[in-house]
GUTI-860059 format. One record per residue: y, z, x of N, C-alpha, C in turn; residue in three letters. Coordinates in steps of 0.1 Angstrom, whole numbers, plus 5000, padded with zeros to 4 digits. Atoms other than C-alpha are relative to their C-alpha. Layout:
// GUTI-860059
YZXYZXYZXAla ...
This chain:
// GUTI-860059
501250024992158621001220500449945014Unk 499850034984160520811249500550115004Unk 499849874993161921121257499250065010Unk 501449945001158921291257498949945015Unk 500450054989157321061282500849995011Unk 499149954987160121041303500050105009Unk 499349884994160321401312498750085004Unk 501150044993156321381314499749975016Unk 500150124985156521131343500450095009Unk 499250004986159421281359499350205005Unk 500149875001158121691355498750005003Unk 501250045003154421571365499450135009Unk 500849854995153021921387500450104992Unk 499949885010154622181363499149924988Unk 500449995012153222011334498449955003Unk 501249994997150221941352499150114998Unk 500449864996149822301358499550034984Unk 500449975012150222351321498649954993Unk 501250075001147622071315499050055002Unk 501549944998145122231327500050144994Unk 500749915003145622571318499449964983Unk 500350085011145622361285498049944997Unk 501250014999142022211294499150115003Unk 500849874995140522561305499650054983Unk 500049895012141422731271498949864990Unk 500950125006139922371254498650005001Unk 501149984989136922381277499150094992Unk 501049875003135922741266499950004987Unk 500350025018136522691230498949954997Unk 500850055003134122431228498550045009Unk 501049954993131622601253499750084987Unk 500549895006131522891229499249954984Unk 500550005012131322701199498449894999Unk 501250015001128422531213499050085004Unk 500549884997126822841223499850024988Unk 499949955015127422951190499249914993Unk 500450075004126022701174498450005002Unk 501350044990122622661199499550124995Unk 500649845004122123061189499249964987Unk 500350005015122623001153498849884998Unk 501650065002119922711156498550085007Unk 501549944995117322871177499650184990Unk 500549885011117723171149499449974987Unk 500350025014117223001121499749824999Unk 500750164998116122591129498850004990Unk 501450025013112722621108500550024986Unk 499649955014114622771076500649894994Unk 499450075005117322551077499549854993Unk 500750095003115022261083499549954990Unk 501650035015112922301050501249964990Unk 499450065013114022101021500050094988Unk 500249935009114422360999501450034991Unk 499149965007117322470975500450154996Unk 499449815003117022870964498450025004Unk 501249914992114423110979500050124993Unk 500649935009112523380957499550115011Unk 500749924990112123700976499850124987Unk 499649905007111424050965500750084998Unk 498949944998113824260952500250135005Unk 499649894986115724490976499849935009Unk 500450044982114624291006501249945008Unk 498650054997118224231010500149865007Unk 499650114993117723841014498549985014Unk 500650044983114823871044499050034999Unk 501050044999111523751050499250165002Unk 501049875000110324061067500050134989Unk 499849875009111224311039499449934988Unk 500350055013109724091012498549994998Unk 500950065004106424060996499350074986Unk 500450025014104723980966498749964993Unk 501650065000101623820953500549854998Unk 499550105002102023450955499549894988Unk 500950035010100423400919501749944991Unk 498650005004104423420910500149835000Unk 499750144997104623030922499849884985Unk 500450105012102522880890501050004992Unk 499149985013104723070864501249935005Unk 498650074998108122960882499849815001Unk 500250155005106522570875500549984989Unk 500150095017107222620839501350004998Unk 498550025000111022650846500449875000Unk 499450154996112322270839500649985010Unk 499350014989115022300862499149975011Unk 501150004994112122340885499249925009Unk 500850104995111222040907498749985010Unk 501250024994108622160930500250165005Unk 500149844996107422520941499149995012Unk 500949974988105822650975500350105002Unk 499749894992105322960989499849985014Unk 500150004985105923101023499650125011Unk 500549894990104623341049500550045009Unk 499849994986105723471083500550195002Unk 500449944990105223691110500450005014Unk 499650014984106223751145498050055005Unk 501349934992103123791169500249925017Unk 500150024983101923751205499049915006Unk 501550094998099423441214499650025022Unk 500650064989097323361244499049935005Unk 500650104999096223081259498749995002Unk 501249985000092323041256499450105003Unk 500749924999090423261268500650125010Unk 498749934988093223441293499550144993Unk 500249895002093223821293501650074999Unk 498149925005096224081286500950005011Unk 499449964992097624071321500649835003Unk 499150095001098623711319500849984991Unk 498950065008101623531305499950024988Unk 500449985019102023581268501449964993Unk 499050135009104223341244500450124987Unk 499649935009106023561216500049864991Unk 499850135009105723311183500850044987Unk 500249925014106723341148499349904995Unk 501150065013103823251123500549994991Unk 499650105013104823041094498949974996Unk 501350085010102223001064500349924992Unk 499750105011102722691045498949994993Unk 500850105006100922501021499649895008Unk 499950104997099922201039500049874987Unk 499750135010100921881023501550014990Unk 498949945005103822111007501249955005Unk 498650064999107821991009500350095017Unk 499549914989107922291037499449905016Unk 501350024989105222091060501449935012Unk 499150004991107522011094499449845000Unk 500650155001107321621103499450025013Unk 500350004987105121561131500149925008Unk 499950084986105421391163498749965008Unk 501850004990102021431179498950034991Unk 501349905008098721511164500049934987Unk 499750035007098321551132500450144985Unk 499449905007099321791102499350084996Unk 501349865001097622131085499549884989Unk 501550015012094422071063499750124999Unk 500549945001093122271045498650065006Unk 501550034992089522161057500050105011Unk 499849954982090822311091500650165002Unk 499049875001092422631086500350085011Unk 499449994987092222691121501449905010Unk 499350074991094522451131501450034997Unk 498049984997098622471138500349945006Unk 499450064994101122291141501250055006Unk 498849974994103722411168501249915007Unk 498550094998107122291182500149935017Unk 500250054989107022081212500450055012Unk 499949944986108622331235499150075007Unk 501049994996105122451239499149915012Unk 500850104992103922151259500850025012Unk 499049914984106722311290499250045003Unk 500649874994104822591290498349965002Unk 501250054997101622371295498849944993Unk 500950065013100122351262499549834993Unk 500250175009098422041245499150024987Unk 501350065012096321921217498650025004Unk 501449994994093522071213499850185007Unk 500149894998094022411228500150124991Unk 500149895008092922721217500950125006Unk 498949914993095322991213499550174991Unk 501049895003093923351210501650114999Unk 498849935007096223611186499950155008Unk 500349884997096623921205499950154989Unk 500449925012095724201187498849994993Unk 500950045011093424041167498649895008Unk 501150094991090123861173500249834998Unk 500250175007091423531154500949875013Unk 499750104994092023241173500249874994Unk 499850095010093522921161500349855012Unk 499950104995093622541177501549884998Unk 498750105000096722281184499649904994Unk 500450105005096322041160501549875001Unk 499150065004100021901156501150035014Unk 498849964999103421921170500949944998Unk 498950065008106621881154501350075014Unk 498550014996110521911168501450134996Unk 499249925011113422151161499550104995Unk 500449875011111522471150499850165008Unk 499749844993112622811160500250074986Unk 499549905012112823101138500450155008Unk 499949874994113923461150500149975016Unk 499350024984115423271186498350015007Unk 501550054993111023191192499349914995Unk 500950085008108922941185499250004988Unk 500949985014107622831152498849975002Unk 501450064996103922781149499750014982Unk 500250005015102722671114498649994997Unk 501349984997099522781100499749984982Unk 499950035011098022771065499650174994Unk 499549835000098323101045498050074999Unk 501349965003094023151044500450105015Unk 499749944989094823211081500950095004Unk 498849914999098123381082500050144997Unk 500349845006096823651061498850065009Unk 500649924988093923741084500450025011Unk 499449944990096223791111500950094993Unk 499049955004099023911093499750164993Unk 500649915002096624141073498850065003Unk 501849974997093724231090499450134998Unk 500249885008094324591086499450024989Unk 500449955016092724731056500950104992Unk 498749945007095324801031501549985003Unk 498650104993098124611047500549954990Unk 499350035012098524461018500550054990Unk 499549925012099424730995499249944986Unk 501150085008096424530972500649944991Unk 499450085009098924290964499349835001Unk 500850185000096623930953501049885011Unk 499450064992097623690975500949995005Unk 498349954993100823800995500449925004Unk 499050134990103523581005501250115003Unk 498349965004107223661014500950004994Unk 499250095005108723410998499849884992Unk 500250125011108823120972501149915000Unk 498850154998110822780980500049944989Unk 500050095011111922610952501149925007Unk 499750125001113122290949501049964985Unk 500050025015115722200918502450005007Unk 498350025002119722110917501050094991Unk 499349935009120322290887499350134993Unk 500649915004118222600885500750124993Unk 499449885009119222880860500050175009Unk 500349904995119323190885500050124993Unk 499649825014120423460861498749954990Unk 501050005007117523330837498750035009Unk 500749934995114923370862499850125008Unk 499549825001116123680873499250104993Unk 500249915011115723800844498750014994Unk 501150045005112623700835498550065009Unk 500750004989110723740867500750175004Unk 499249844994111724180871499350055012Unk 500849934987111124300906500549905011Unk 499950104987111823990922502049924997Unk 498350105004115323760928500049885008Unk 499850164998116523430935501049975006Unk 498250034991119223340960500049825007Unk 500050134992120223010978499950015012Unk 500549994985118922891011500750015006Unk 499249954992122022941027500350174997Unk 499949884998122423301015498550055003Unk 500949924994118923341025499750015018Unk 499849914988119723261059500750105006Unk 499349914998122323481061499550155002Unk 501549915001119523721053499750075013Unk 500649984984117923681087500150095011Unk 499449884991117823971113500749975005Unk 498849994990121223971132500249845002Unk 499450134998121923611122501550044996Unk 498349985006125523741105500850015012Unk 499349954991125923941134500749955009Unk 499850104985125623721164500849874994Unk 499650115006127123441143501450055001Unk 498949974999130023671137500650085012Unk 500149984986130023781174501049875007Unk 499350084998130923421180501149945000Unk 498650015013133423391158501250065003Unk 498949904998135723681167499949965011Unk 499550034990135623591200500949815007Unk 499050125005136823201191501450074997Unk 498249915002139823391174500450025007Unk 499549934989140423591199500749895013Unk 499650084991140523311221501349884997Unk 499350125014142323071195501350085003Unk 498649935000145223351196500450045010Unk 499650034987145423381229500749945005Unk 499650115001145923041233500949984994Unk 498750045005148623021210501450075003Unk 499449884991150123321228500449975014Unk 499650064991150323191257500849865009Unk 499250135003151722821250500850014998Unk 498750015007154222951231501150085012Unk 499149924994155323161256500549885014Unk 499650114989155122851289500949904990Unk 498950075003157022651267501650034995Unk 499049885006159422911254501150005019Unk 499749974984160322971293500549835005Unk 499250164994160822531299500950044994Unk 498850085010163322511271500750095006Unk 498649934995165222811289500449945010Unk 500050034987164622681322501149874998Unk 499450155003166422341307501050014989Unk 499150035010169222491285501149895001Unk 499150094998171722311300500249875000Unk 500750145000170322001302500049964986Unk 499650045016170122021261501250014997Unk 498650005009173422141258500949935003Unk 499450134998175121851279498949884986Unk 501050105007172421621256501050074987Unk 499449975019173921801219501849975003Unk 498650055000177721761236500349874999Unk 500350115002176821421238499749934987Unk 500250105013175821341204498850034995Unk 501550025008172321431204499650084985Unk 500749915006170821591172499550145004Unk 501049954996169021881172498649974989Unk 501250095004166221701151499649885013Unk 500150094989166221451181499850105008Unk 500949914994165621741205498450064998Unk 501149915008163321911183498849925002Unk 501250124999161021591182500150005011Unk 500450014987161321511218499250145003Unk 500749874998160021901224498349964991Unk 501149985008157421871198498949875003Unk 501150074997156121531209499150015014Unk 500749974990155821641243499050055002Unk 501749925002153421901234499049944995Unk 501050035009151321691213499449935008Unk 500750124987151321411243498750125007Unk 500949984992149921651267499050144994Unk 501049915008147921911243498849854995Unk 501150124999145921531234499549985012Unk 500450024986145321471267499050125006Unk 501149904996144221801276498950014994Unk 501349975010141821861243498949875005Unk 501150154999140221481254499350015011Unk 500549954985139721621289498550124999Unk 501049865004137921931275499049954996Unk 501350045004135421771254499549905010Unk 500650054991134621551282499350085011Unk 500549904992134021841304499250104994Unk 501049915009132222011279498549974995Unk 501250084998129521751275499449985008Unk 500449994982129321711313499350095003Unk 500649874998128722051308498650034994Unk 501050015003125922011285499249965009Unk 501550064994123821781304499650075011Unk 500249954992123822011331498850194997Unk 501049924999122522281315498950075001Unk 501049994998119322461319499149964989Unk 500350075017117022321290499550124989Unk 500349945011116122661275501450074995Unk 498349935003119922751273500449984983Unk 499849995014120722791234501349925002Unk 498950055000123422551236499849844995Unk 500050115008123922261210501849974996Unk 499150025004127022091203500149904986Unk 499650055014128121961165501349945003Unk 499350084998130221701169501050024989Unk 499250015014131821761134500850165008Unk 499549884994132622121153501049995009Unk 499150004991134322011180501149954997Unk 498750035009136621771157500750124997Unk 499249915009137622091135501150075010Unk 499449904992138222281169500949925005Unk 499450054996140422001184501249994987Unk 498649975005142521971156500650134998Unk 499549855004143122351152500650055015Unk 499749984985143722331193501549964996Unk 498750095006146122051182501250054997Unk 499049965011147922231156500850115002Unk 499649894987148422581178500649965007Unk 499050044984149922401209501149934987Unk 498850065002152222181181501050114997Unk 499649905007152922501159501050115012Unk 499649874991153422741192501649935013Unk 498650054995156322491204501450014991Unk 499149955004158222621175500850074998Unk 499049904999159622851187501049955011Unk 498850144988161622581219500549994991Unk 499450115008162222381189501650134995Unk 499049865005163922741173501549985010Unk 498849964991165822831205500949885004Unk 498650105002167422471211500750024989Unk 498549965010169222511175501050035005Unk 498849945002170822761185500950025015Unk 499150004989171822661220501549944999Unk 498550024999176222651223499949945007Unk 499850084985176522331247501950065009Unk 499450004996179622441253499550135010Unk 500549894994177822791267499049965009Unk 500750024992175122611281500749895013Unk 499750034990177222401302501050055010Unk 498549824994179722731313501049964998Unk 498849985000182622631302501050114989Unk 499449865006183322901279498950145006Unk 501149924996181723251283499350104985Unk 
C-alpha cells in the first residue's frame, strides 16, 4: 500500500487522467441505473405499491391487466381457501380526462383508471382529502402530480369519450401505472366508463381484471386447479406482465453491460500499457529482492486506491446530478443499487489489473534492465 501511494503522489496528471476517465464510466453507470430505475417506477409504482402477494388473472392473458377479465363473483369463492388472508379485486383502464367543463381543443391529461374497493388493502394512503366511499362513487383519488398541472380538491374531471364525470376527492403519492398517472375510482364507476358500450362486457357479471390476494403460503397449483379458466401468479411475475415493462427494463440492462464491459476493457488495457511503460523500473525492483507478490499488491492496491476515489466521486456527481434534474424526468436512485454497482465497478478495475499483475511475473530484470538481450 506504501508503494501504491507513493507512485500516486509522485505520477499525479497521468493517473489523474485515468481518474477521471474512471469517474465518467462511474458517473454513467449510475445515471443509467437511475434512469432505469425511475422508468421501471413510473411503469409499474401503483402495482408494486399494493400489499398484495399473488394476482388472479384470466387464463392466457399472459400475466396482464389489459388482456384479462372475468366476473368478479370469483373473489367470494377464493375466501374459502385458508391460506387465504384477504381478497380484493381490481380494475383498470387507460383513458383521457378533462378538466371541468373545457372542450376537446384544450389540454388533455392521459390517466390510467384503477377500480378498487374502497376501504380494501389495495386503497393508496392519502395525503390530502380524503379516501373512496362508496356513498360517493363519483369521487377519486389521484396522485399528487396532478396539483402541477393545476388541479385541486374538489374539481371536476370530465372522461372524454364518455358523458361521466368524476370529482377530486383525495390525493395520494407514488402512483403511476403504464409511465401515467393513477387515478383511483370505485368499480360502480369504472365500469360505466370502462363499459359503457353495450356489450363491452361480453355479459360477463361484474367484470374485473384481476383479483389481489393476500396469503404467505397459498397453494397455487390447488387453486389452479380448482378455479379452470383462470390462474394465479405472484406480484412480481405479474409485473413483469406489464406492457413493455421486460422490455425497457431489459433495454436498461444490456446497455449497463455493455457499458460494464467496456469499462473493464478499457482499464485493463491503461493499466496494461503503465506496467509496460515501467518495466524496468520492476525489474531493477525484483533484481533487488522484491517479490513478485510484493509487486503484484503494490499494482493491485493502486487500482483499488484510485478506482475508490473515482466510484466516491461518481456518486457524488450523480446526486448533484439528480437534484438538477427536471421534475418530470423518470429518474430515481436506489441507494441499495448504487452499492451493488460500486462494488461491481470495484471488482472490474481490481480484476482488469490482472492482467499488469500477469505481465510483471514474467518480467527478466536482467532483460528489463538491458543487460542481457
Amino acid at each position: 500500500m506504501y508503494l501504491a501511494i507513493k507512485e500516486l503522489k509522485h505520477g499525479k496528471l497521468r493517473f489523474m487522467m485515468i481518474g477521471i476517465i474512471l469517474v465518467l464510466i462511474s458517473w454513467l453507470v449510475f445515471i443509467l441505473s437511475g434512469l432505469g430505475n425511475g422508468l421501471s417506477t413510473l411503469s409499474a409504482a401503483s402495482f408494486k405499491n399494493m400489499d398484495a402477494d399473488y394476482v388472479v388473472f384470466e387464463e392466457g392473458s399472459r400475466n396482464s391487466m389489459t388482456r384479462s377479465m372475468f366476473s368478479g363473483d370469483l373473489a367470494d369463492e377464493l375466501k374459502e381457501f385458508p391460506e387465504v388472508q384477504a381478497v380484493t379485486p381490481m380494475g383498470h383502464s387507460m383513458a383521457t380526462i378533462l378538466k371541468g367543463d373545457t372542450n376537446a381543443t384544450e389540454d388533455k391529461t392521459d390517466i390510467a383508471l384503477l377500480a378498487i374497493e374502497p376501504g380494501s388493502f389495495l386503497e393508496p394512503e392519502i395525503i390530502e382529502g380524503h379516501a373512496l366511499s362508496k356513498d360517493h362513487p363519483d369521487g377519486v383519488v389521484v396522485n399528487d402530480s396532478f396539483k402541477e398541472a393545476g388541479f385541486e380538491l374538489g374539481d371536476t374531471l370530465e372522461m372524454e369519450g364518455t358523458k361521466e364525470k368524476v370529482t377530486i376527492v383525495g390525493f395520494t403519492e407514488d402512483q403511476t401505472y403504464n409511465h401515467v398517472t393513477s387515478v383511483f375510482t370505485t368499480f360502480d364507476k369504472w365500469r360505466s366508463i370502462h363499459y359503457a358500450a353495450p356489450g363491452s362486457d361480453n355479459g360477463v357479471n361484474e367484470p374485473v381484471n384481476a383479483i389481489m390476494l393476500q396469503g404467505k403460503d397459498i397453494d397455487i397449483d390447488a387453486i389452479n386447479k380448482e378455479f379452470k379458466g383462470n390462474e394465479i401468479v405472484t406480484k412480481s411475475e405479474a409485473i413483469q406482465g406489464m406492457p413493455g415493462y421486460v422490455e425497457e427494463n431489459g433495454t436498461i440492462m444490456m446497455m449497463l453491460v455493455f457499458l460494464l464491459a467496456i469499462s473493464a476493457f478499457v482499464l485493463g488495457v491503461f493499466f496494461y500499457v503503465l506496467t509496460l511503460q515501467k518495466s524496468n523500473q520492476f525489474g531493477i525492483m525484483k533484481a533487488i529482492g522484491a517479490s513478485n507478490g510484493f509487486l503484484g499488491k503494490a499494482i493491485v492496491s493502486q487500482v483499488f486506491l484510485l478506482s475508490l476515489i473515482s466510484i466516491i466521486v461518481g456518486i457524488l456527481l450523480t446526486y448533484g446530478t439528480a437534484l438538477i434534474l427536471p421534475e418530470g424526468m423518470p429518474f430515481e436512485l436506489d441507494a441499495k443499487l448504487v452499492i451493488i454497482y460500486s462494488i461491481i465497478l470495484l471488482i472490474i478495475s481490481v480484476v482488469s489489473s490482472w492482467i499488469s499483475v500477469r505481465k510483471i511475473t514474467k518480467i527478466d530484470p536482467l532483460q528489463a534492465i538491458g543487460r542481457a538481450e
